[in-house]
N, C-alpha and C positions, 0 to 999 in steps of 0.2 A: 504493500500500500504506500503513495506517494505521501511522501511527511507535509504537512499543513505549512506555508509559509508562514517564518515569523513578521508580526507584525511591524513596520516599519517606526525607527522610534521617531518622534518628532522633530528632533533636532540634530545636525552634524557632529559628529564627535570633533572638540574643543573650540563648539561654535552655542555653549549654552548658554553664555549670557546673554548674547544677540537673540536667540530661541523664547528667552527668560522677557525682554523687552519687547520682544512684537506681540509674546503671548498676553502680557499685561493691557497693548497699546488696545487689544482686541476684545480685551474681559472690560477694560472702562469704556469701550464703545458700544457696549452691549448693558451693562449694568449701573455703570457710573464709577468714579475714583472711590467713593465710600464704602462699596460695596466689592472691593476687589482687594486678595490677598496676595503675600507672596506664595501660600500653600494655592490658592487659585491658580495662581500662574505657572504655579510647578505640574501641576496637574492638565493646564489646557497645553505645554509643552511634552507633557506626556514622560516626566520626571519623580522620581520619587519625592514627597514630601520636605526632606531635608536635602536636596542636594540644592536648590536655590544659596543655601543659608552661606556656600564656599564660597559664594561671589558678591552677595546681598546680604549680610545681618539683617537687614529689619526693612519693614514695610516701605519707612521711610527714605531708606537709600536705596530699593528699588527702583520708587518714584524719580528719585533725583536723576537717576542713569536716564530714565525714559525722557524728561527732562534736558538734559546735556545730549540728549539725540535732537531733541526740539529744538535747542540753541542752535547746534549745528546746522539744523536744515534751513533755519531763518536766515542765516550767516550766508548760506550760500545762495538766499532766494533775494536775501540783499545785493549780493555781490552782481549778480545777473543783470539784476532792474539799473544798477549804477553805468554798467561796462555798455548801455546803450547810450549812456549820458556823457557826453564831453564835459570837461573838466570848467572851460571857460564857463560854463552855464550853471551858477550853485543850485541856483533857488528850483531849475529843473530837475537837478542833483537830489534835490530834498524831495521833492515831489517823486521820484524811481523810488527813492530808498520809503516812504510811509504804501506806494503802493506795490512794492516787493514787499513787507509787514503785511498787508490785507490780502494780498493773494497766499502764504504762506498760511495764515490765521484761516479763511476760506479752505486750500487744501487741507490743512493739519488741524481738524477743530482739539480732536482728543489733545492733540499736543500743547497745542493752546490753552485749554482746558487744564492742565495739567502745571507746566509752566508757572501757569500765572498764580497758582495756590500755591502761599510760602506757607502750608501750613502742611500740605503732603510733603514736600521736599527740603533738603537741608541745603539753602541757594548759599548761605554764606559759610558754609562748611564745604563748599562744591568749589575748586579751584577754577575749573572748566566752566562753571556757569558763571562764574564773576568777573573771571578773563573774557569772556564772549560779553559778556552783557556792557564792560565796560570799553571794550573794541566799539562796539555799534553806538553808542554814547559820544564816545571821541571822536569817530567819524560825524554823527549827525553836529558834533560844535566844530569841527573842522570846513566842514559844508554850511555850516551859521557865519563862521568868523568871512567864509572868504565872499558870501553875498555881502556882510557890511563891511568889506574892503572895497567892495566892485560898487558901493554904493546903490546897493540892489537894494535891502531891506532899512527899516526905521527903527527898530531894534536895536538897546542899548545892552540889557543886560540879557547875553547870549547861553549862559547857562538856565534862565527861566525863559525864554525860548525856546531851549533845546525841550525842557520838562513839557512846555504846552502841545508841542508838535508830537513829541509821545504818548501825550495823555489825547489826545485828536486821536492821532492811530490804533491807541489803544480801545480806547470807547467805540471807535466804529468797528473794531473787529469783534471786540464784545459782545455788543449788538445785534452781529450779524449771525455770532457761534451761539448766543440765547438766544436768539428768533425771535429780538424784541422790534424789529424794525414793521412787522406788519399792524403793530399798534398805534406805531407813528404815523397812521399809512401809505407805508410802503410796500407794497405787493412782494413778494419773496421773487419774484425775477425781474425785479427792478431794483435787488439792494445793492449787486457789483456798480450798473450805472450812480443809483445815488452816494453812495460812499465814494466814488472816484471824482462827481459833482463837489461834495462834502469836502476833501484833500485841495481839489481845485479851490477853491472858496478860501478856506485856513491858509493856503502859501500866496493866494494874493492880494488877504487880508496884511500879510505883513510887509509888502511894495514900498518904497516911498512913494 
C-alpha cells in the first residue's frame, strides 16, 4: 500500500519568522490585533505552540517585527513616489512623499492598523522602527527647509510644519482604513480622488 503523503509544513525551514509574520499579518485581518496571539500564529503557521517563543518572547514583540515590516514597506512606497519628483520642485516633493503614505496606508490597512498602536508594539525599544520613523521625518524637514529656501512656502517654524503635514496624512489614511469617510459623505470610491483633493488643498495652503 502507497504511504499517505506527509503533510506539507507551512513554512520553509529557517524561514519561520517570516512564516511567524505573515501568519499574524492574516489572523489580524481576519479577527482584529486584540484578538490574535503568538500561540494563534504558531498554529495558522502550522508550528508547535512554543516554537514562536525562539524568535518572539511575547505578544508584544511579535507585533513590533510585523510593524518594522510596515516601516519598511512605507520606506520604500516613499522612496518610489519621490524618485518621480525632481529635486528643484520641494513643495511637489512633499506632495509624492504624503501621497506614497496614502497609497501605502490604502494597500497595507493591517499594517497600518498595526503600526500606529504604540500600545501593541515596543516603537521605542525597536531600533528599526525609530531609525525609519526618524529617516522619513528628516526627509519631510529637508523637503520643508529647501521650499522656504526657494521661497516657495510662508512657513516659519519648519519642525511644526513638518508635524501638521503628518498629522494631514495621517488623518486621511485613518479615515480611509476606519471607513469613516462615507459619513463625511464620501462615497467609498470617491475617497482615493478626495484624499488626493485633500493633500492638494494642505500643500497649497502653505504657498506664499
Amino acid at each position: 500500500m502507497a504511504r499517505a503523503p506527509r503533510k506539507r509544513r507551512a513554512y520553509h525551514h529557517g524561514d519561520l519568522r517570516r512564516a511567524l509574520i505573515d501568519a499574524t499579518l492574516a489572523l489580524v485581518e481576519e479577527r482584529g490585533p486584540e484578538n490574535t496571539t503568538v500561540r494563534d500564529a504558531a498554529k495558522r503557521a502550522g508550528v508547535s505552540p512554543g516554537a514562536p517563543f525562539r524568535h518572539f518572547p511575547s505578544r508584544k514583540a511579535l507585533f513590533t517585527a510585523v510593524a518594522e515590516e510596515a516601516m519598511r514597506r512605507l520606506r520604500e512606497e516613499v522612496a518610489a513616489a519621490l524618485a518621480a519628483e525632481p529635486a528643484a520642485q520641494p513643495l511637489a516633493r512633499l506632495r509624492a512623499m504624503g501621497s506614497g503614505y496614502l497609497r501605502w496606508a490604502a494597500g497595507n490597512p493591517t499594517h497600518f492598523r498595526i503600526i500606529s498602536s504604540r500600545e501593541l508594539i515596543d516603537f521605542d525599544g525597536s531600533a528599526a522602527l525609530r531609525g525609519d520613523n526618524d529617516a522619513l521625518r528628516a526627509l519631510m524637514v529637508e523637503i520643508l527647509e529647501a521650499a522656504r529656501k526657494a521661497g516657495e512656502i510662508k512657513a516659519r517654524d519648519i519642525e511644526l510644519t513638518a508635524l501638521l503635514a503628518r498629522a494631514t496624512s495621517y488623518g486621511l489614511a485613518r479615515m480611509l482604513v476606519d471607513g469613516q469617510f462615507p459619513s463625511w459623505g464620501v462615497p467609498e470610491r470617491a475617497a482615493q480622488r478626495t484624499m488626493a483633493a485633500a493633500l492638494d488643498l494642505f500643500v497649497d495652503s502653505l504657498r506664499k
